[in-house]
MDAnalysis code that builds the backbone (N, CA, C; Angstrom):
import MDAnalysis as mda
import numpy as np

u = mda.Universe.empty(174, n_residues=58, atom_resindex=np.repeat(np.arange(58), 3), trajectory=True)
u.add_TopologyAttr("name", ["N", "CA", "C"] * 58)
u.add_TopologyAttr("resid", np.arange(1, 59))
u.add_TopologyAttr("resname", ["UNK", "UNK", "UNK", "UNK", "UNK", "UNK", "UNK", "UNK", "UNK", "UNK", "UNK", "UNK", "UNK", "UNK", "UNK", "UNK", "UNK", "UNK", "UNK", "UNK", "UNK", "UNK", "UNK", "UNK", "UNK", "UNK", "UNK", "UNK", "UNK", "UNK", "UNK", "UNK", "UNK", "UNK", "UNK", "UNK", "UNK", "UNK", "UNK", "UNK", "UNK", "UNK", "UNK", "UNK", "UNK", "UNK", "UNK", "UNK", "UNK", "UNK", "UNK", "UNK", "UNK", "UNK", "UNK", "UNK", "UNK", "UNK"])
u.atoms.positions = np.array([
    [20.847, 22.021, 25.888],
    [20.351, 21.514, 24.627],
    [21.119, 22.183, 23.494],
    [21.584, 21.626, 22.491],
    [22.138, 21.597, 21.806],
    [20.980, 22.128, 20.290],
    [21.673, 23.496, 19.818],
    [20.021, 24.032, 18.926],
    [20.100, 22.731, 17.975],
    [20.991, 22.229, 17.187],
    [20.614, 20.491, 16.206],
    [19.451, 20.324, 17.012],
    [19.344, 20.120, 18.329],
    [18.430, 19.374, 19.009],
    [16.718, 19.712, 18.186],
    [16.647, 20.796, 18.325],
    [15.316, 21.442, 17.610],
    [15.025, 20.882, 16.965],
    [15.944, 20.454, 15.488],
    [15.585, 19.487, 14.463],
    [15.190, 18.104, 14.658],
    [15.823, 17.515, 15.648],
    [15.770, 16.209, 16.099],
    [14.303, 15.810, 16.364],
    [14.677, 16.952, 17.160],
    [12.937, 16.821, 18.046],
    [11.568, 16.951, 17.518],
    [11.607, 17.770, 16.342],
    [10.859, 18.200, 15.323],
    [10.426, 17.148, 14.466],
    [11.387, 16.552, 14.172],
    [11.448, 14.902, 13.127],
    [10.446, 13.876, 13.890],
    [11.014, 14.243, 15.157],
    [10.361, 12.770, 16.112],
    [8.909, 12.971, 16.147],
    [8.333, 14.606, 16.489],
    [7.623, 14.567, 16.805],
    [6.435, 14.961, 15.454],
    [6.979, 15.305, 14.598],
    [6.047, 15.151, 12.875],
    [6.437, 13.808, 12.541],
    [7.570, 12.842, 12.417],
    [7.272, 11.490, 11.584],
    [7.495, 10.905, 12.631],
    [7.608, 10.603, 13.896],
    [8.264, 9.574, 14.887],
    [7.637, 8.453, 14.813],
    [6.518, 8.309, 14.085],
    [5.430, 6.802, 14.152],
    [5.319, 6.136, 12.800],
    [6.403, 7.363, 11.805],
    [6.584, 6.477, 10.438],
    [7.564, 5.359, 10.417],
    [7.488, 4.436, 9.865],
    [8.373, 3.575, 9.360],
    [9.368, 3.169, 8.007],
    [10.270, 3.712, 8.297],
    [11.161, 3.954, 7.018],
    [12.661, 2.598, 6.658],
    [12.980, 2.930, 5.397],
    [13.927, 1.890, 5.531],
    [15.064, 2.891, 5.349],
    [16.176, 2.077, 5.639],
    [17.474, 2.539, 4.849],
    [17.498, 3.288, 4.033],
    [17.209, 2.742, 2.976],
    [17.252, 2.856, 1.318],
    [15.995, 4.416, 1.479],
    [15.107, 4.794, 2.121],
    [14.848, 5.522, 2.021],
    [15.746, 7.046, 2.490],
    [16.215, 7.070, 3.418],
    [16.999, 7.672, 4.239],
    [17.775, 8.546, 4.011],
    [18.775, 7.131, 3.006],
    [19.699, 6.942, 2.010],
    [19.097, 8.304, 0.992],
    [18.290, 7.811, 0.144],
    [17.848, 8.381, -0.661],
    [17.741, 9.956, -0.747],
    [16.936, 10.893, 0.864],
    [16.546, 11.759, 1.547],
    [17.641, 12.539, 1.741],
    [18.830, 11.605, 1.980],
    [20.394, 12.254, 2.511],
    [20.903, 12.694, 1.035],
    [20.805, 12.174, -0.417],
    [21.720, 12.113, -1.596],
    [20.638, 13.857, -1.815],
    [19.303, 13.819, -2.042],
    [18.588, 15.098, -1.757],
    [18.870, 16.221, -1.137],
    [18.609, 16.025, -0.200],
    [19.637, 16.776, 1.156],
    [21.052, 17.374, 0.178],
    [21.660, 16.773, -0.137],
    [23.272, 17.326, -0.174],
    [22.880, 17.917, -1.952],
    [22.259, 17.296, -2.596],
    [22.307, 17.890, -4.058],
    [21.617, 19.581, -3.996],
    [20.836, 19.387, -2.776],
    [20.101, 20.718, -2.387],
    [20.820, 21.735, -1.782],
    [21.731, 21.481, -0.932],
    [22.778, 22.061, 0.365],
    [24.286, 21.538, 0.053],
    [24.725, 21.848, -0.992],
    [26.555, 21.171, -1.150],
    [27.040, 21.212, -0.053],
    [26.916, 22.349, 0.375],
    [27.938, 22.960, 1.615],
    [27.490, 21.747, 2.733],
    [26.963, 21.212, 2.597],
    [26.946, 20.138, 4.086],
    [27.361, 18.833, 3.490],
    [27.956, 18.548, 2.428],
    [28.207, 17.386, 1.675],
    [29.345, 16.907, 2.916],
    [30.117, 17.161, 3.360],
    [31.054, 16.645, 4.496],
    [30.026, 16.201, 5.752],
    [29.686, 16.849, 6.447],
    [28.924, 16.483, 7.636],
    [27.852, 15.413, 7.119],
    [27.534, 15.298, 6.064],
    [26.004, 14.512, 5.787],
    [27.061, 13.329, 5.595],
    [28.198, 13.288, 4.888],
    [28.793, 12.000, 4.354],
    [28.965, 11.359, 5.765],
    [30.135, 12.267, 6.889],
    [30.169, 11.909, 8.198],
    [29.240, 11.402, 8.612],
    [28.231, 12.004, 8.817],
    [26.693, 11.465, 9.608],
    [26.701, 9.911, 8.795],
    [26.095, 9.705, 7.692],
    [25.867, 8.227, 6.915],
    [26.958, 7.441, 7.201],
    [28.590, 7.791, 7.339],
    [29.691, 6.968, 7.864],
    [29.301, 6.362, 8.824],
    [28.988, 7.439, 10.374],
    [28.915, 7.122, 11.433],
    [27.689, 5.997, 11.682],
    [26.590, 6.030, 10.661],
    [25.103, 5.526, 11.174],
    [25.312, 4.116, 10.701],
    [26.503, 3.913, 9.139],
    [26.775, 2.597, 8.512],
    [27.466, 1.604, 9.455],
    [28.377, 2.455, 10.602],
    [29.404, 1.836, 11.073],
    [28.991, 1.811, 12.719],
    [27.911, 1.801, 13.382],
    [27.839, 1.871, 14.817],
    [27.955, 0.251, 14.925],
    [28.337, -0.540, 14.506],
    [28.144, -1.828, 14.979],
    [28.737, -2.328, 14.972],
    [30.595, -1.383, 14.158],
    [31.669, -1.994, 14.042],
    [32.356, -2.007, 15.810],
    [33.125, -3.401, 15.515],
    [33.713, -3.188, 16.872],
    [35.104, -2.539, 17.079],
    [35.795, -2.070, 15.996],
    [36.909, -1.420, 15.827],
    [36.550, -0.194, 16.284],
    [35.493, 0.698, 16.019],
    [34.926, 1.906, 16.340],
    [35.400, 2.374, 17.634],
])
């Protein structure tokens, strides 16, 4: 297990039965990074990767 995992698991298991949109997410992530600069790369990566799983070039 991978320690990220902790967090993962943590999320699922405090909101796993909420229902959220995008635009919220979205929102949570621009927070996230205005709070934590230093992860402004990995958070952008992460939102790249989550915009683009459906490309077939990928």
């Amino acid at each position: 297990m991978y320690f990220t995992d902790r967090g993962i698991e943590e999320l699922e298991r405090r909101r796993g039965e909420e229902e959220v949109t995008l635009a919220w997410v979205a929102e949570r992530l621009r927070e996230f990074v205005d709070l934590n600069p230093e992860f402004e790369t990995p958070t952008e990566r992460f939102a790249t990767w989550l915009a683009r799983l459906d490309d077939e070039d990928d």
